[in-house]
N, C-alpha and C positions, 0 to 999 in steps of 0.2 A: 504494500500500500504506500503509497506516495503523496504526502502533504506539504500543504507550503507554511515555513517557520516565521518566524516575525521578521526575520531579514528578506523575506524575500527567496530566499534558497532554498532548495528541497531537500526535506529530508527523508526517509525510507523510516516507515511504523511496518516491520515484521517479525517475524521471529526472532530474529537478532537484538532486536529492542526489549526484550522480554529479560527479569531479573534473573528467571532461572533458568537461558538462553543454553549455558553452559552444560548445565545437570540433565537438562529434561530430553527424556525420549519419545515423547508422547507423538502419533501417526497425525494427529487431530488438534493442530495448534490453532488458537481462536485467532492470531495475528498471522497467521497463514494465507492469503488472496485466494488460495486454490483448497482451501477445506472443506469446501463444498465437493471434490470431486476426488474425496480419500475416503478410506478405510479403516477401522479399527479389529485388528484384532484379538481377544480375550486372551487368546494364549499364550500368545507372545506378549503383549503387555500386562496383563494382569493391571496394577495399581499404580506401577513405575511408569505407565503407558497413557494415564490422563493427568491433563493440564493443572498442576500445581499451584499456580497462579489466583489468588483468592480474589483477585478484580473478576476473573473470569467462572469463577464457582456456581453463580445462577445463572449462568447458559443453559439451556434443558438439551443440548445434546451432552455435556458434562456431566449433569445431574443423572440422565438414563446411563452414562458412561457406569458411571459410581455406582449404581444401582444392580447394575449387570457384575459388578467386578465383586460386589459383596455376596450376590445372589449364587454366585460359581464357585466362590472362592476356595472350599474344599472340596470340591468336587474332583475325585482322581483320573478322571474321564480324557482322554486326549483330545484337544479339540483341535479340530481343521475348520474353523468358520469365520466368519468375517458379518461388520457391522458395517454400511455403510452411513455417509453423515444421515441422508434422508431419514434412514432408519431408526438411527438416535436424537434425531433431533425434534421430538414427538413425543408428551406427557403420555406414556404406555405404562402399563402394567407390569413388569418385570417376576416373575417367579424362576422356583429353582432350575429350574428346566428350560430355561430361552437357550435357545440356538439361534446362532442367523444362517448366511446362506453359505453352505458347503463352496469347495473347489468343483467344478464341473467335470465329469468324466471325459474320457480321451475322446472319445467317440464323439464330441458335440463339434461340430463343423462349424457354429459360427459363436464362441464363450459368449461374446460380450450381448448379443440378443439374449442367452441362456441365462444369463446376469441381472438383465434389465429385466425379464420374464418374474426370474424367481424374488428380483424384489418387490416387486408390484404385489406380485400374491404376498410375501411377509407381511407389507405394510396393510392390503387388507384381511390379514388374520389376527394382524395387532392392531387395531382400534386406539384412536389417544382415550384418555379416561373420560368421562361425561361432567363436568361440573353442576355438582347440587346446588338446585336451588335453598333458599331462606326455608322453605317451606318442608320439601322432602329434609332437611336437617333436624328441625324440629319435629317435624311426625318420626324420624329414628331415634330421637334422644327421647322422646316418650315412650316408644317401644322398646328400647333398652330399660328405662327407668320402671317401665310396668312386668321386666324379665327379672329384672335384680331382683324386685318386691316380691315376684313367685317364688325365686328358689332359696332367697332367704328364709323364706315361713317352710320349705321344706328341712323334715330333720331326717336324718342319717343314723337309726340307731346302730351303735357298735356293737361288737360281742367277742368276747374271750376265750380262746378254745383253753385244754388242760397244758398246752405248752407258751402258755401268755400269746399266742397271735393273736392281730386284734383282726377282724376282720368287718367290712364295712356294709350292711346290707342296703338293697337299694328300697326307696318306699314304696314298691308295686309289689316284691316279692314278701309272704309270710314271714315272720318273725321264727324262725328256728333255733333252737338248743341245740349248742354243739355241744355233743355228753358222747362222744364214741371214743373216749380215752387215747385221743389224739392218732387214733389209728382212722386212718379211711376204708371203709368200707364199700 
């Protein structure tokens, strides 16, 4: 990116202008002109591999970064997949199990159509989130609030067999005595 300084002269806002220019490995730099038209991959970068930079933290393809990198992160699975910015730059759902879109097999005669195919379908299988209304928030916090008040008034009686377990019965099942001298029958 290319701006003009107060003299008059130009100076270059890129990458290199970044504090952690030095350190950072990240595919996906927000001072990047071309980040629109990169990749992130989990496996390769893991956490070392998003933007450091706490000016650039509430970017939402950073945040879906972060979100991706906590959701896999013991996961022992070897990944071969890739996120494109499109992909992450989109208030999504993240759970344990996101994948994005594989390496394409030998056999595909033209990748980059095969590419642009299977991202299209990603993004419409991930959805951005829906923002709640004032209304639907309020009719779940009464329904939460009218959940708590049920299962509080439910009680759990316990019971003790001959070897002190306690065991916890549930309130639909009869109330039983454990008297079989800790043998099962």
């Amino acid at each position: 990116m290319i701006n003009m300084s107060e003299n008059g002269m130009e100076k270059i806002n890129g990458p290199e202008s970044c504090k952690f220019f030095d350190s950072c490995s990240t595919s996906l730099c927000p001072l990047d002109p071309r980040v629109k038209e990169m990749q992130w991959c989990p496996e390769e970068n893991d956490t070392d591999g998003i933007c450091k930079n706490r000016e650039f933290a509430g970017l939402q393809f950073i945040r879906t970064q972060k979100r991706i990198a906590r959701a896999t992160r013991n996961k022992r699975r070897e990944r071969d997949d890739y996120f494109s910015f499109e992909m992450l730059n989109r208030n999504i759902v993240v759970k344990s199990g996101i994948w994005g879109i594989p390496d394409p097999p030998d056999t595909i005669k033209n990748p980059m159509r095969w590419y642009s195919d299977k991202e299209r379908k990603w993004i419409l299988s991930h959805p951005e989130k829906k923002q709640l209304s004032s209304e639907e928030i309020e009719r779940r916090r009464l329904r939460m609030k009218s959940i708590r008040k049920t299962s509080s008034a439910i009680h759990f009686p316990e019971m003790v067999d001959s070897k002190g377990v306690v065991s916890s019965l549930s309130p639909q099942s009869p109330l039983k005595s454990i008297d079989n001298g800790g043998i099962g029958k």
